[in-house]
C-alpha positions in Angstrom: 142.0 17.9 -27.3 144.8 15.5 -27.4 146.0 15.6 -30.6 149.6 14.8 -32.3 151.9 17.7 -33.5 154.4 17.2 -36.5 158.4 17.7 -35.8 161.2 16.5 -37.9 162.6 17.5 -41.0 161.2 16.6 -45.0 160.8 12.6 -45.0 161.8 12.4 -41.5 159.1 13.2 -39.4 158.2 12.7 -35.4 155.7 13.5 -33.6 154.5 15.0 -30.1 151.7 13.8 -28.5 150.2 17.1 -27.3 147.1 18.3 -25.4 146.0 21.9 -26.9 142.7 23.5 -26.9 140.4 22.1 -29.8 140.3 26.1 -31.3 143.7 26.7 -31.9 145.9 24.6 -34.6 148.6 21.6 -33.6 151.4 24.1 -35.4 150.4 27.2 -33.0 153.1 26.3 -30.7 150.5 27.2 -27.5 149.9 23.9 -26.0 148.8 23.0 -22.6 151.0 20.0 -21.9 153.5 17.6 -23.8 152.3 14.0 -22.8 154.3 11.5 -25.1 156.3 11.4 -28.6 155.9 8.9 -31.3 158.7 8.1 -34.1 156.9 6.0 -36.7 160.1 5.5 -38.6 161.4 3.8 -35.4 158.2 2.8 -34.2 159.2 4.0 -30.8 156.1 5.4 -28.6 156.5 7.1 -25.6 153.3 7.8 -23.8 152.8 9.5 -20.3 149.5 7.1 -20.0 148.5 7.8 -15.9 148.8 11.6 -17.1 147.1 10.8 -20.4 144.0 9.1 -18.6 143.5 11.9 -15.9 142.9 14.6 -19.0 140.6 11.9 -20.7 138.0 12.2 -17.6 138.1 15.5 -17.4 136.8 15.5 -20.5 139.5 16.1 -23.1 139.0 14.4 -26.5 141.4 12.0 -28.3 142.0 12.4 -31.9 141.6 9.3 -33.7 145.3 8.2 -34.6 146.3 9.5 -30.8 143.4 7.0 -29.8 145.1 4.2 -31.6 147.8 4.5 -30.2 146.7 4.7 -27.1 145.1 1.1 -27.4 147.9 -0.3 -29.1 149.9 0.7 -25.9 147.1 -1.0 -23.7 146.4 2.8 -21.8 143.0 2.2 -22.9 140.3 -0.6 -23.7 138.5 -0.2 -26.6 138.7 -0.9 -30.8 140.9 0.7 -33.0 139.1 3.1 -35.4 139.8 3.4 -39.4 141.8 6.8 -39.6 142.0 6.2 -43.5 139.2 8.2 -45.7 136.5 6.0 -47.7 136.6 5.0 -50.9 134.7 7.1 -53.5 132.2 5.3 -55.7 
């Protein structure tokens, strides 16, 4: 799974753009490989995309704000999805 993983300190955060193995937790510190960071404070993104796109066909699934990002980078085609929760009646 390519997921993101928090860093930074209290109302400063960054994160890494990680791929770990969808059992274990973004915080368990065992990941497979560091692909990209992403400072929303800055809004700087740093994405390894040729390295991002070879784990997406082997199979490796993108969480939904990595997938974002990834579109809003142009790595890949597709529509944005709506990361926020819905609306209780």
């Amino acid at each position: 799974m390519i997921r993101l993983q928090r860093r930074g300190r209290t109302n400063d955060p960054s994160f890494r753009v990680i791929l770990v193995e969808s059992k274990r937790g973004p915080k368990s510190g065992n990941y497979l490989e560091l692909r990209g960071s992403y400072e929303p404070r800055t809004d700087r993104i740093a994405l390894e995309g040729e390295r991002i796109k070879h784990w997406i066909s082997k199979g490796a699934q993108v969480s939904d704000t990595v997938h974002n990002l990834l579109i809003s980078q142009k790595v890949i085609e597709g529509k944005k999805k709506n990361v926020l929760p819905r609306k209780s009646p």
